[in-house]
Every structure is written in C-alpha cells, then in structure tokens.
N, C-alpha and C positions, 0 to 999 in steps of 0.2 A: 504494500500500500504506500507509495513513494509520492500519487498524488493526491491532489482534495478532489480532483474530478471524477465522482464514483459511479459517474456513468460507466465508464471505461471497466468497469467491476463484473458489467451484463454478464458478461461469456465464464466467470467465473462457475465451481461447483453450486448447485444449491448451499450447503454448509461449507465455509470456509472459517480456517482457524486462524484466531486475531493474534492478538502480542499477550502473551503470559501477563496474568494476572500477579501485583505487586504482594500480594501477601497470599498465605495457602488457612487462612481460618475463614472459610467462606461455608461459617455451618451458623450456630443456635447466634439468632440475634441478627444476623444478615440480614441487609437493606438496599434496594434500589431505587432509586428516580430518575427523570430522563426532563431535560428542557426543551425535548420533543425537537431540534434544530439542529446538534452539533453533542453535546455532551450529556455524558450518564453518572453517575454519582452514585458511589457504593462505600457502605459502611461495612466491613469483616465481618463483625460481631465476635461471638467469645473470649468476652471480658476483654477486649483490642478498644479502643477509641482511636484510633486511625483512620482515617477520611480522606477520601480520592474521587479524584474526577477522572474520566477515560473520554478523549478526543475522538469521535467519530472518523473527523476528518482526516488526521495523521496516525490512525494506529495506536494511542499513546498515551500511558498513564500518567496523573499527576500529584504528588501527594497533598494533602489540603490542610487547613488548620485542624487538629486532634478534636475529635466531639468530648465535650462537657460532659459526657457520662458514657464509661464505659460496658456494652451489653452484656445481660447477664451468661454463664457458659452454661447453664443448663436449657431445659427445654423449651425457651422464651423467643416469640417473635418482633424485631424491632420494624420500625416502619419506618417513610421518609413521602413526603407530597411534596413535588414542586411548585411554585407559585410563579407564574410569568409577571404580575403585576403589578408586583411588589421585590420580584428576584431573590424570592428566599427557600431555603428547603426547610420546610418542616420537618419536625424528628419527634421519634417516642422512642423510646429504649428496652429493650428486650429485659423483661423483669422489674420493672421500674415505672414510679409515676411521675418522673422527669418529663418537663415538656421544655423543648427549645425552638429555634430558627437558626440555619446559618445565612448568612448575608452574604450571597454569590461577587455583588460589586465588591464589598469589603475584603471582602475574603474571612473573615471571623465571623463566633459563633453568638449570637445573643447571652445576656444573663440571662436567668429560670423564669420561666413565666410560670401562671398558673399551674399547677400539678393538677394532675388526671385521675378522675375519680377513682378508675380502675386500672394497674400496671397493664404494662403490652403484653398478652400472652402469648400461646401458639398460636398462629396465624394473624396477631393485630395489624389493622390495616389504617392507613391515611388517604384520606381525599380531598383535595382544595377545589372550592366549586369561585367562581370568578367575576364579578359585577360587570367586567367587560362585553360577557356573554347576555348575562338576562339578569338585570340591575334587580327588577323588580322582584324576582322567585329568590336569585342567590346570594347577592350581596358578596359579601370579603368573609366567608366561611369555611372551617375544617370540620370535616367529618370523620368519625373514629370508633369502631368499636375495637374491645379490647381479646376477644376472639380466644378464650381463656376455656373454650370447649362446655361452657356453663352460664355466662352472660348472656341475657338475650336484648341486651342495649344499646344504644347507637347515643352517640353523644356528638354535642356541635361545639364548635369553638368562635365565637367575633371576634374577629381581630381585633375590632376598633373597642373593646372594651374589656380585649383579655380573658376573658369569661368563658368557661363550659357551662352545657346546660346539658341536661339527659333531657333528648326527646321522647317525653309520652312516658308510658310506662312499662318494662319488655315488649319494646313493640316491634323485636325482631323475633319471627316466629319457629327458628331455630337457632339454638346456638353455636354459632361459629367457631373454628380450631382450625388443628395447622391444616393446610393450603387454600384457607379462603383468601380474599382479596375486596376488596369498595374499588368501585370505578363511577366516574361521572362520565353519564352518555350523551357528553356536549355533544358529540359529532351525529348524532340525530333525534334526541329531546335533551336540552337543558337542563327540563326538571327533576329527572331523574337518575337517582343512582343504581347501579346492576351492584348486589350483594348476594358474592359468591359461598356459599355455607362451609365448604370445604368437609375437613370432618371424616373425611371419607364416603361423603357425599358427594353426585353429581348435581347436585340444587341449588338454583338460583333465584332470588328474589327480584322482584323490583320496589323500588321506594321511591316515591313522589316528596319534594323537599315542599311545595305549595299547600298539599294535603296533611304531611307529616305523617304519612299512611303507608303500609305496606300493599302493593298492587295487586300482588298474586306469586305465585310457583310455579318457575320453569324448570325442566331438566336437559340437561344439554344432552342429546338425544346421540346415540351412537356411537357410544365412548364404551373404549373397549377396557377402559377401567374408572376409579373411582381418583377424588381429588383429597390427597389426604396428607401426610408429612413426607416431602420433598417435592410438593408439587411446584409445581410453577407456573405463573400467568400475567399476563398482559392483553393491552386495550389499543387498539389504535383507533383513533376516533376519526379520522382521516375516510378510512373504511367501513368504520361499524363493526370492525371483528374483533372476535376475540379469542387469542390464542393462549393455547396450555400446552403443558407436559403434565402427565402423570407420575407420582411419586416412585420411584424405582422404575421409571421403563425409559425407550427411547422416544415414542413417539410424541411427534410434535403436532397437534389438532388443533383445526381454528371454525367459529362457528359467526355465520352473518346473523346480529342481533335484527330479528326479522318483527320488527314492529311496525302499523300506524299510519306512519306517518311520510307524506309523499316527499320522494325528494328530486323532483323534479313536475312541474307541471307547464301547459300551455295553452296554445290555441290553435285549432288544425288546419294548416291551409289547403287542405283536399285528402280524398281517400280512396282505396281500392278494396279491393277483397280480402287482402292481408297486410293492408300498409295504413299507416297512416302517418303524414308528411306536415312536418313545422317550418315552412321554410327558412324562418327568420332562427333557428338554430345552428348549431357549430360544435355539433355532439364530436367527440373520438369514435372510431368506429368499433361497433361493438359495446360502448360502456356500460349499456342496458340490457347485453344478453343476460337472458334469465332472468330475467325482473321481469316485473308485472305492470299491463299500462290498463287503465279504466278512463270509460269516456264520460265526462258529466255533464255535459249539457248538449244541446244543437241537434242535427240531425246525427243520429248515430248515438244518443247516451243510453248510460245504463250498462254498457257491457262490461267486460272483463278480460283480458288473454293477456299470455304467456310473448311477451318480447324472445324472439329466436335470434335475432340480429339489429343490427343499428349502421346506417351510412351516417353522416354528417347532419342530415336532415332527415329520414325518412325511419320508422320503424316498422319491422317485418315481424307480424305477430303469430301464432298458432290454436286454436284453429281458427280459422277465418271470422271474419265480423259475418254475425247476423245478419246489420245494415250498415251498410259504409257509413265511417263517417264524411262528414263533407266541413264546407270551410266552415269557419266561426263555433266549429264542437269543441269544447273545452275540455282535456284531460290532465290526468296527473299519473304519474310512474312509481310505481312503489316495490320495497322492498320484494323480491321472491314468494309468495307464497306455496304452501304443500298443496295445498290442492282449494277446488272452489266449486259453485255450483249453486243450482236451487231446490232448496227442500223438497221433498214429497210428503212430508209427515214434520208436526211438531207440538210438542209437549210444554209442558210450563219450564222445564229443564231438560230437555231432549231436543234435538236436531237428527234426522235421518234421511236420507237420501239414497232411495233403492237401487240407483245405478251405480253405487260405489261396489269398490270389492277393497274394503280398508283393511291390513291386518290389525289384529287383536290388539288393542291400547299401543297402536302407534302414533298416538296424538295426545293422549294420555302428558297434562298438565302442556299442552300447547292451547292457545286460546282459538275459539273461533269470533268470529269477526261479520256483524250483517253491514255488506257494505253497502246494498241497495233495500230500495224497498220499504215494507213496514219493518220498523224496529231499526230501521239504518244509523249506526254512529254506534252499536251497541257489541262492547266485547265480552267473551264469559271463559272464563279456566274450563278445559277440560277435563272431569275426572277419569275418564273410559273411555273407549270404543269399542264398538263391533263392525262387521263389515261393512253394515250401512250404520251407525246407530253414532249419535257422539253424547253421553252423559255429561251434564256440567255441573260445576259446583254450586252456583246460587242458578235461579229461576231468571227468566229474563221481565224486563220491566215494563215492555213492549212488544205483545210475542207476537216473532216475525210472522209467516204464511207462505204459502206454497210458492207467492210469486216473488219472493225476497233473494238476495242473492248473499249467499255467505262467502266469505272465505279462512283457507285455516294456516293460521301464523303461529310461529314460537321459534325454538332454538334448535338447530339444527349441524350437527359440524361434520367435518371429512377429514380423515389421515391425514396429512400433508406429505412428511417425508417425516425421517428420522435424525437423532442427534445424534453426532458422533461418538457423546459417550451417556450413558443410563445416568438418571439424576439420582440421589440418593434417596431412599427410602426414611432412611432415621435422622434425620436433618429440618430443622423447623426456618425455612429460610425462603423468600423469594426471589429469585435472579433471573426476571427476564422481562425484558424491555422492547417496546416498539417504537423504532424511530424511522420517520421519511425524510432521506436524503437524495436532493438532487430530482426528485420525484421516482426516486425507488423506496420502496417499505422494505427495510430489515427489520427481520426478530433478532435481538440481542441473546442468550443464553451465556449463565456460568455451570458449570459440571454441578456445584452448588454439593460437595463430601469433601469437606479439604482439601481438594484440588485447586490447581490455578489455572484450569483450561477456563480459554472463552472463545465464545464465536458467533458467528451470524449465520442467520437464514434468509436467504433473500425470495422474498414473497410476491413482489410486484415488479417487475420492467418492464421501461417503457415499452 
C-alpha cells in the first residue's frame, strides 16, 4: 500500500493482509471506532491503556495519548463512538463506570465526566446519534447499554449537560452480552437505533429515539450460527448493511437492513411493459437491481415489481406492469423485499395468500407491510408461517381485504467470503469496522485472540 489512491486496490484479493497490529492484547476490553473517512481507533484492552489510531490511507499505525483508565482483563467489554461534530471519541471501559472523551484535534483525553450507572460489561456498546442529521429527534446524544448478559436498559447521555438518564424502565426486551452491538441507522431512518442482542443470539431489535419504544424483533435470517463471545460487527450506513463474523468461525455475513422507507422516488416520463423511464435521472447502471419500485399515482398506480436492471434513466422491472405507466405517475424505489402480493383470506391477525408455497416460518419475526389498499401504511411482526398462512403478533388496526396489497420485509443476509483466520471464541471484544474509501466499502477485521493480524474485505468496487 505505497499509495493513498485505493482505487488502484480493485484487482486486489477479496481479503488482503494490512501492516501488523502495534500491540498483541487484542482480547477482554477491546474497542473500535472508525471517523468513517480515513482512520480507525482501537483501544487493546486487558488492563493496557494504550490508544492508536490506524491510517486507512498509508497502511499505518499511530500510537495516541494513553486512555485514563485502563480495561478490565477479565471478561468485560469496552466500547468507543465516534462523534464527527464535535471530533471526539467516546469511551467506556471494560469493567468500569469510567466515562471519558478523547479530543481527536487535541490529541488528549478529557477529565471524568459523569460515571455510568452500570460498568461496561460483555458486549457494552456506544452510539452517538448527531443534530447534524435530525436536530429535532436526536440532538448531541450517546446511547449505551451496558450488555452485562442481565441488564435490560439503555441509557442516554446530553452532552450539553453531562447527564445520563435511563430511558423508561427495562425497556430492552432482552438482555444483551458478548457480541451485541447499538448502531444508528442514519443511513436510512435517523430515528432509529438497530440493537443487536448478541448472547448467543441471532436477535435484533429496533428502537425509535422519538417514541422511546422498542419497534419489534428481527432475526437475521440464514446465519449458519449464533452471535455470541468473539463475535464481530459493523454498520455501514452508506449501504444499509450490516456485517458480522460469528464467534469462532470464519465467515464473514452481511445482511440489507430491509425497511420502509423509499430511497429513491420520482416522476415517470413514459412506460412500456416492463420499463419505466425518468428521464430527468442519472442513475449508475444497475444501482437498483433487486430492489423494488411501486407506482403511486397517475396512470399506472398501485403496482409493485421487482427492478431486474437499471440504464441511467430507465428501469426494467419483472413481471411486467398490469398497466403501463405513463408520464406524470409518481413512484418511489424501495428497499428489496421477500416477496408480495394480495391476500385471498384475512383474519384480525392473519394474512394468507393461496398462491404462495412459503416454507414453514420462513418469515417468522420479519414484518409484513400493507403497502396498498385498505389498511395501507400499516406494518405487523410476524410470529409464523405456513405455506400460505402469515400469523402476527398484534391484530391489525385497519384490516386490510382481499384487494390490499402487502409486502414482506425484515433481515435477510448471504455468506460473503471468509476471513483469513477464525475469530476467537473466548474473547469479549469487537474488531470490525466499515469504512468507504475513494468510493470503495472495506470491512476492516482484527483476528481479535491475541493476535496482531489485520485486514480488509473489500465489499464494493466501482
């Protein structure tokens, strides 16, 4: 790696090995952050107060001012959130209810702020949500539980006045351990935080910060194991995915957090049988394969299909439009979903649809979603299914009918490739970071067992 130009990187292996890691206590207490741009910041842990920064651009560690407390060597998770707005890293300490900042301009660590109601345990996690984003929902806040395999609390931090606060009362409805993780899913709702359970769980929450509520239970669907002590994970909000390792394997899995919320919409300036064309767009080709477009207004609303490909202006859907749309139909493009369709049958909490052949609670805690219709805007956890049948958890408020159109969203992920070496099983630590450079997504990994390997995955070229 001799340049900063990491385009020049493409042709490399999928995983390539970086510059040896400065210190080899990369176990109980270990911590990562990323300023999402250029550098990653890892704290050791086991009872080390040693603090580094690692250059994306040159390959190349740097040692940092020593943190104010050093993590505990037993079975205790530290944490670290980056804060762009302010340029500081948040820190909690592995065994301790030490709360600090380091100041990235400064280069030093803050005096003690407030202490934490509950020390960092295994799996504690940091998240800094950002006023830049959405002033009104998030303001200058840290989120924190302490992931002690027994806690079921989430606690907030103001900056502007120092202060924690437990939100609510256990209003995390499992408690967290090692390999959970908080993530803010700025990169397709604001409001919300993804709360990974770990535990030896594959369970995920969602938390609305405007509600102060927990959403519902997802499982990340297809994971050939559980998330538990050596796990590892990261968020690129760039994407919307979200990658892991499982605790003692190699595989590296990443899953599109499949919500909601359109992240593209328009107005059509003509249609065909399987197309339909914006022309005043300037798409990459391809960005939408696999996603999903729906038409809402004009001639041609109401539908739903499967984007197959994408020109610069035009998308090529499957199966074909009902009725073309034509100019002036408004659409919006959304996330991928598993499948969709309109009922034949529906119950106060049941959805079925004869023409499915679904296997047995394959959707099982994914949501469905009435995106037309009566009852439209309206989402429900699923508890079950059968080959035509979806059981939910609460009753709907609005029950859809025959001519409603549903579709079924939740978390879904695919093998990727593998690490070059197994992550540790008996190790309470997370070490893996998502950063876009140059307009490539690498996954960052540490071997994360007293080893000093590291390395990258490169996920996205141009």
């Amino acid at each position: 790696m001799a340049t900063a130009n990491l385009k020049f990187g493409i042709d490399l292996p999928v995983m390539q090995q970086l510059a040896i890691m400065p210190y080899s206590y990369n176990v109980h207490g270990s911590a990562f952050t990323t300023d999402g741009k250029r550098y990653i910041y890892w704290l050791p842990g086991y009872g080390n107060a040693t603090f580094y920064r690692y250059d994306a651009w040159t390959d190349g560690w740097t040692q940092l001012a020593s943190a104010p407390v050093a993590p505990s060597t037993s079975a205790f998770q530290s944490a670290l959130a980056y804060d762009e707005s302010m340029q500081r890293i948040w820190a909690v300490f592995g065994g301790s209810t030490s709360f600090y900042y380091f100041d990235v301009r400064a280069g030093a660590w803050s005096g003690a702020l407030v202490s934490l109601s509950e020390s960092a345990g295994a799996g504690a996690s940091l998240v800094h949500t950002c006023n830049q984003v959405v002033a009104a929902a998030n303001d200058n806040y840290i989120y924190y539980f302490a992931a002690n395999g027994s806690s079921l609390k989430l606690y907030r931090y103001a900056i502007s006045t120092n202060a924690w606060s437990e939100l609510g009362t256990n209003i995390l409805p499992a408690a967290p351990s090692q390999g959970a993780r908080l993530f803010w899913l700025s990169g397709v709702n604001a409001d919300q935080l993804l709360v990974m359970q770990g535990a030896g769980q594959r369970m995920c929450y969602l938390y609305s910060i405007s509600a102060n509520s927990i959403l519902g239970a997802l499982v990340i669907k297809q994971s050939a194991g559980t998330l538990t002590t050596g796990s590892n994970a990261c968020y690129a909000a760039e994407r919307n995915e979200l990658f892991w390792i499982e605790g003692g394997t190699r595989q590296i899995n990443k899953v599109k957090v499949n919500l909601t919320g359109a992240q593209e919409s328009g107005t059509a300036t003509s249609g065909s049988d399987n197309q339909l064309i914006d022309a005043g767009k300037s798409w990459q080709v391809n960005q939408w394969a696999g996603f999903h477009v729906r038409t809402l207004t004009g001639t041609g609303a109401q539908q739903m299909r499967r984007i197959v490909s994408n020109t610069a202006t035009a998308l090529w859907v499957e199966p074909g439009w009902s009725e073309n749309p034509a100019s002036g139909c408004t659409y919006e493009i959304l996330y991928p979903v598993f499948d969709s369709g309109s009922p034949t049958a529906i119950t106060s909490a049941t959805l079925s649809d004869s023409g499915k052949t679904w296997l047995t609670n394959a959707y099982a805690n994914c949501q469905v979603w009435i995106v037309y219709g009566t009852g439209a805007g309206q989402t429900r956890f699923i508890a079950s299914n059968t080959a035509t049948q979806l059981t939910l958890t609460s009753a709907w408020t609005t029950q859809p009918d025959t001519n409603s159109v549903y579709a079924i969203v939740g978390y879904k992920n695919l093998t990727e490739t593998q690490c070059l070496y197994s992550t540790s099983a008996y190790y309470y630590t997370n070490t893996m970071e998502a950063l876009v450079l140059q307009g490539l997504l690498f996954v960052y990994c540490a071997r994360a067992n007293a080893q000093t390997d590291w390395f990258r995955w490169l996920v996205v070229s141009p």
